[in-house]
C-alpha positions as CSV (number, residue, x, y, z in Angstrom):
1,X,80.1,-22.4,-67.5
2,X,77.0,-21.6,-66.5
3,X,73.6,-23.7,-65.4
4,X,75.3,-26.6,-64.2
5,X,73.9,-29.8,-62.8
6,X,75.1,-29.5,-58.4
7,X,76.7,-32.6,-56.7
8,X,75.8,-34.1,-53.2
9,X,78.3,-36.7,-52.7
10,X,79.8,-38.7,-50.1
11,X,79.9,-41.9,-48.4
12,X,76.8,-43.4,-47.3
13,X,77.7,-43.1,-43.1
14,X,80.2,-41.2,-41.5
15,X,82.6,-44.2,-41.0
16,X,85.5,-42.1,-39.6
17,X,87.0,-38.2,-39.8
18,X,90.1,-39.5,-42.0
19,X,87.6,-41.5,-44.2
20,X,84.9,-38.4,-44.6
21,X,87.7,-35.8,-44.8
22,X,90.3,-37.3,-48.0
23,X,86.5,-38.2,-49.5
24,X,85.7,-34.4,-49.2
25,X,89.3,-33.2,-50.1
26,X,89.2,-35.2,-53.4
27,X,85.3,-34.0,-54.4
28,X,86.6,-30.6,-53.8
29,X,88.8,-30.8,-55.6
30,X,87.1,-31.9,-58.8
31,X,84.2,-29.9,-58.3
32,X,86.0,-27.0,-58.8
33,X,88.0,-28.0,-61.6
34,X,85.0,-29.0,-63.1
35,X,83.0,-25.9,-62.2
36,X,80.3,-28.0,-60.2
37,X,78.2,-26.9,-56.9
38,X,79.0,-29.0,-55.0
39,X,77.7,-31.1,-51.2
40,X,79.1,-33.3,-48.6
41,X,76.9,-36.0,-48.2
42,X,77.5,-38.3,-45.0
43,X,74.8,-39.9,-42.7
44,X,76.1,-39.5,-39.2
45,X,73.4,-42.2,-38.2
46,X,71.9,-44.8,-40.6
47,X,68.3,-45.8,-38.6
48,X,67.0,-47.9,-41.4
49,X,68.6,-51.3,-41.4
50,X,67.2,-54.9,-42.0
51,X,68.9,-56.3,-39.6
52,X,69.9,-55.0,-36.1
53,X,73.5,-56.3,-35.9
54,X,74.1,-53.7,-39.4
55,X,76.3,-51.0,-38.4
56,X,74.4,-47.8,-37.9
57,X,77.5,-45.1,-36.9
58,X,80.1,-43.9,-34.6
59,X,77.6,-42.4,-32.5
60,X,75.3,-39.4,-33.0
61,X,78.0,-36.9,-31.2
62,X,81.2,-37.8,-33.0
63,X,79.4,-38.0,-37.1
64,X,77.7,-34.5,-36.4
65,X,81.6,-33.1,-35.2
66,X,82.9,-34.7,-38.3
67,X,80.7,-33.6,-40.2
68,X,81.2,-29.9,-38.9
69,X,85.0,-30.3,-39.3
70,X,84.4,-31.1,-43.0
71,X,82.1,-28.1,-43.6
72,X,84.7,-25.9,-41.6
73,X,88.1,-27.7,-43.3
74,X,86.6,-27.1,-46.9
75,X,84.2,-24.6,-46.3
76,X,81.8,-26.6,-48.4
77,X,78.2,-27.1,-47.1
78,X,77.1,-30.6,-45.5
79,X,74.1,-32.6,-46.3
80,X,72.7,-35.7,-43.6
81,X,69.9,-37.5,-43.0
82,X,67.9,-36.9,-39.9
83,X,64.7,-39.3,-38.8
84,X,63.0,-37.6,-35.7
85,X,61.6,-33.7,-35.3
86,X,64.4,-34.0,-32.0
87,X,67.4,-35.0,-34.8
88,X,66.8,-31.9,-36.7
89,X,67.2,-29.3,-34.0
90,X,70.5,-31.0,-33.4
91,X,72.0,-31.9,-36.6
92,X,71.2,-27.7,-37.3
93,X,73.0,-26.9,-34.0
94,X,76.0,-28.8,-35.5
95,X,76.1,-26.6,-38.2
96,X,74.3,-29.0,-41.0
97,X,73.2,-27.2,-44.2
98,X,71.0,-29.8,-45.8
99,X,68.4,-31.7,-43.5
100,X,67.4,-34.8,-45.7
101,X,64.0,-36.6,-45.5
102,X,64.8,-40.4,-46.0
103,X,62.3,-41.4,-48.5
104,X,60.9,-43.6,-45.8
105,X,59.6,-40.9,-44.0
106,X,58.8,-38.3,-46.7
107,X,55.3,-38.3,-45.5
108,X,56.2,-37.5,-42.2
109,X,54.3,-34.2,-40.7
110,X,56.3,-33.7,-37.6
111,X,59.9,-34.3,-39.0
112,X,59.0,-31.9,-42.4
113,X,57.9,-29.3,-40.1
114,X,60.9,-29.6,-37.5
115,X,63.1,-29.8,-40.4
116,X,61.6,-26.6,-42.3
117,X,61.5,-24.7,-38.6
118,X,65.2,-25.2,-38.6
119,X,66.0,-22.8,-41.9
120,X,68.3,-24.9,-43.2
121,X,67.4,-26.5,-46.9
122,X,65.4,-29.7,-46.4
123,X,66.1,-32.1,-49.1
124,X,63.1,-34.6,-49.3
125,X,63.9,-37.7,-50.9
126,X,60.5,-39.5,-52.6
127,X,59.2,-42.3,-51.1
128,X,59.5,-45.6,-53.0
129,X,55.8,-46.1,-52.8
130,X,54.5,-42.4,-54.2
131,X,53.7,-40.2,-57.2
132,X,56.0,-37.7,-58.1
133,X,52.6,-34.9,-57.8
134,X,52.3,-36.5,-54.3
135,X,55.6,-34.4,-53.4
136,X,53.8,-31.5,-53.7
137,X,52.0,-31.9,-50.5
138,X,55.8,-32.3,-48.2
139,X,56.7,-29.4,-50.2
140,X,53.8,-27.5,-48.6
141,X,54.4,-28.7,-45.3
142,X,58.0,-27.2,-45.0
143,X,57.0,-23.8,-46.9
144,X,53.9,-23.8,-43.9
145,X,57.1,-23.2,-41.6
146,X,57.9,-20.4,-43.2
147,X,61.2,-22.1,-45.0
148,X,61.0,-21.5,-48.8
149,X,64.4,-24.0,-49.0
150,X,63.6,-27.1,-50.3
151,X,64.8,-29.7,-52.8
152,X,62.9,-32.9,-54.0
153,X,64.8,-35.6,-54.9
154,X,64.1,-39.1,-56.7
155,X,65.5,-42.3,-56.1
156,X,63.5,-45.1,-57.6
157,X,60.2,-46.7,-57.0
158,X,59.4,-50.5,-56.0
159,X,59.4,-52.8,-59.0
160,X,58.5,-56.0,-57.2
161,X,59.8,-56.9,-53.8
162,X,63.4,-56.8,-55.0
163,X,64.3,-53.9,-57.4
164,X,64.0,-50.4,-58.2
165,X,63.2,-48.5,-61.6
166,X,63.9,-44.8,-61.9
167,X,60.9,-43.4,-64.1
168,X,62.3,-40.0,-65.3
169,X,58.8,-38.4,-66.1
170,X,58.8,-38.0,-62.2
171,X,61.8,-35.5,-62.8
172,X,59.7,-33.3,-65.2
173,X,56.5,-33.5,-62.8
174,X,58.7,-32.6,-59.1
175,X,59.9,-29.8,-61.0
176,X,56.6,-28.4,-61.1
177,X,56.6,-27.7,-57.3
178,X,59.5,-25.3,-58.8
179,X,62.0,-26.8,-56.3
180,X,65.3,-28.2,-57.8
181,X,65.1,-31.9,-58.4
182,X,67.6,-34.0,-57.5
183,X,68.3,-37.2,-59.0
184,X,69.9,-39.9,-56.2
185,X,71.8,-42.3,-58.8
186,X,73.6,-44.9,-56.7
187,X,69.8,-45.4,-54.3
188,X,67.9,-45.9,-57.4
189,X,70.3,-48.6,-57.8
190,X,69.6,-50.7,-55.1
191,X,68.1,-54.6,-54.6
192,X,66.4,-54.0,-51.1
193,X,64.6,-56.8,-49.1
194,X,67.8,-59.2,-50.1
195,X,67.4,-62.8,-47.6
196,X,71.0,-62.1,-46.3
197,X,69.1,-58.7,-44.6
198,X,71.9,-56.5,-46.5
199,X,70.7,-55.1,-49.6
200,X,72.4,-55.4,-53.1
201,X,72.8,-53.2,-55.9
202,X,73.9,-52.9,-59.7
203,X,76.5,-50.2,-59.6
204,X,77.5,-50.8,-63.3
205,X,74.7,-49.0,-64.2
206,X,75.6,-46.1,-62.5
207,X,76.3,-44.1,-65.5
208,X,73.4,-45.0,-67.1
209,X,71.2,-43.1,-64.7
210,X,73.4,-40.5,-64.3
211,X,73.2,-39.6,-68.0
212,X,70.2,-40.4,-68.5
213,X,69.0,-37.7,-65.4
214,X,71.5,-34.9,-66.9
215,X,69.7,-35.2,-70.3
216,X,65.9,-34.8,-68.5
217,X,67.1,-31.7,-66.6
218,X,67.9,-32.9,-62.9
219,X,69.4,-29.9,-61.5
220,X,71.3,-32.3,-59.0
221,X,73.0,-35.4,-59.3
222,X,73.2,-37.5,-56.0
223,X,76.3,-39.8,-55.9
224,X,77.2,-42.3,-52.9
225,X,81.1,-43.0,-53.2
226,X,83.9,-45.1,-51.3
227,X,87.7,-45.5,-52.3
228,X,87.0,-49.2,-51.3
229,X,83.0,-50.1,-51.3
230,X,83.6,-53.8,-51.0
231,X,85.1,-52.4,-47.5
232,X,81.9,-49.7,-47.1
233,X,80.4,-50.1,-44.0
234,X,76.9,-49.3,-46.0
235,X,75.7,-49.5,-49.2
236,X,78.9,-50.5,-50.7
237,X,77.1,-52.5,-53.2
238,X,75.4,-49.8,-54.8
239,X,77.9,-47.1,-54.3
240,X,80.6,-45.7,-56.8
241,X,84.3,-46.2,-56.3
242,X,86.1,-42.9,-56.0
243,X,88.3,-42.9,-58.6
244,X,85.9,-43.7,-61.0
245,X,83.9,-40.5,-60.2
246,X,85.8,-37.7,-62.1
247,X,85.8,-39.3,-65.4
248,X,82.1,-39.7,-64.9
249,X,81.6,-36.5,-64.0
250,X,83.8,-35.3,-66.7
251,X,81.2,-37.1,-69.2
252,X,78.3,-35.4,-67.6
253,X,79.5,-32.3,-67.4
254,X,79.9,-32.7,-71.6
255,X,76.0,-33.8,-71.9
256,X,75.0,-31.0,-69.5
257,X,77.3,-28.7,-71.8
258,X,75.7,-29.7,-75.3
259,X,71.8,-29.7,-73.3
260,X,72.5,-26.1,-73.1
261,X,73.4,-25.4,-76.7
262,X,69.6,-26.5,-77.1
């Protein structure tokens, strides 16, 4: 099948190498039943956290060698976040494919131009608080660098001091930058700024916004995933139990299937 949607998926933080590494051997797996691109998606550090006592990783060293065992072990290319220009030198030197751009610091000059300077695809995540058009001008920053490799990706916009709301005519307007989009499902799913300092999340509507981004055209679906995420060290409430993503996937695959006979 051709013009499939591409998968990043993952856990949220690299919690451990057996963790990250039956994660990855399942997603292979159904990738390529399924016929989907497909990206490992681990954050070997997690710097933006409410509260300092949240857990943040294993230590720089150990997620980027995990990370690089995963990409080597499955020979499938590795996406993490990275929040200083110093992180992206590094996290390249470790063999990471994607750099992503929280959406924190999308507007960041010096991280989008370390980031593009590295060659590796830079995956820039909107911020919260901007116009989809406003994407155009990160876009530019990376492309400045001479790195053409560049992915936008949405994951909700501030509804109040407590939710998110994905509005999917931002899909449609980031694809004007001719980047692929990327939709981040499980983010744009999140109840940030929570008074226990850890933030909540309505994962039953998961596939919801996963359809719902197939049928607008994302050309990527973003997918957090845990076997346990009651146990997740990050995000748990907001990401998607394992076993639960094939069938969903199945389902999408189907939508992405009849979009094409349009």
């Amino acid at each position: 099948m051709t013009n499939n949607f591409f998968l990043i998926a993952g856990p949220c933080v690299v919690e451990s190498e057996k963790l990250c590494l039956d994660i990855a051997e399942t997603l292979c797996a159904i990738t390529q039943n399924l016929n989907i691109p497909y990206y490992f998606k681990a954050s070997y550090r997690k710097a933006n956290r409410s509260r300092s006592d949240s857990f943040t990783g294993i230590g720089d060293e150990a997620g980027l060698n995990i990370l690089k065992k995963v990409k080597e072990t499955f020979n499938v290319p590795v996406v993490t976040d990275i929040h200083t220009p110093q992180e992206a030198e590094v996290a390249a030197d470790h063999g990471v494919d994607v750099l992503q751009i929280p959406a924190f610091l999308s507007r960041q000059t010096d991280l989008l131009l370390a980031a593009g300077r590295t060659g590796c695809i830079v995956n820039i995540k909107k911020g919260q608080f901007l116009a989809p058009e406003i994407m155009g001008f990160a876009v530019n920053k990376v492309n400045e660098t001479g790195n053409n490799k560049v992915m936008l990706t949405e994951r909700g916009s501030m509804f109040g001091y407590r939710d998110l709301i994905v509005d999917f005519r931002s899909i449609v307007e980031m694809k004007k930058t001719g980047c692929p989009v990327v939709t981040d499902v499980t983010h744009s799913l999140q109840q940030p700024n929570q008074l226990s300092g850890v933030s909540g999340g309505k994962p039953e509507l998961i596939e919801t916004i996963a359809r719902a981004a197939v049928v607008v055209g994302s050309d990527g679906i973003f997918i957090e995933t845990h076997p346990n995420p009651q146990e997740a060290k990050s995000d748990g409430a907001n990401m998607l139990e394992l076993n639960l993503l094939e069938p969903l996937l199945r389902r999408l695959v189907a939508i992405r299937q009849l979009i094409n006979t349009f």
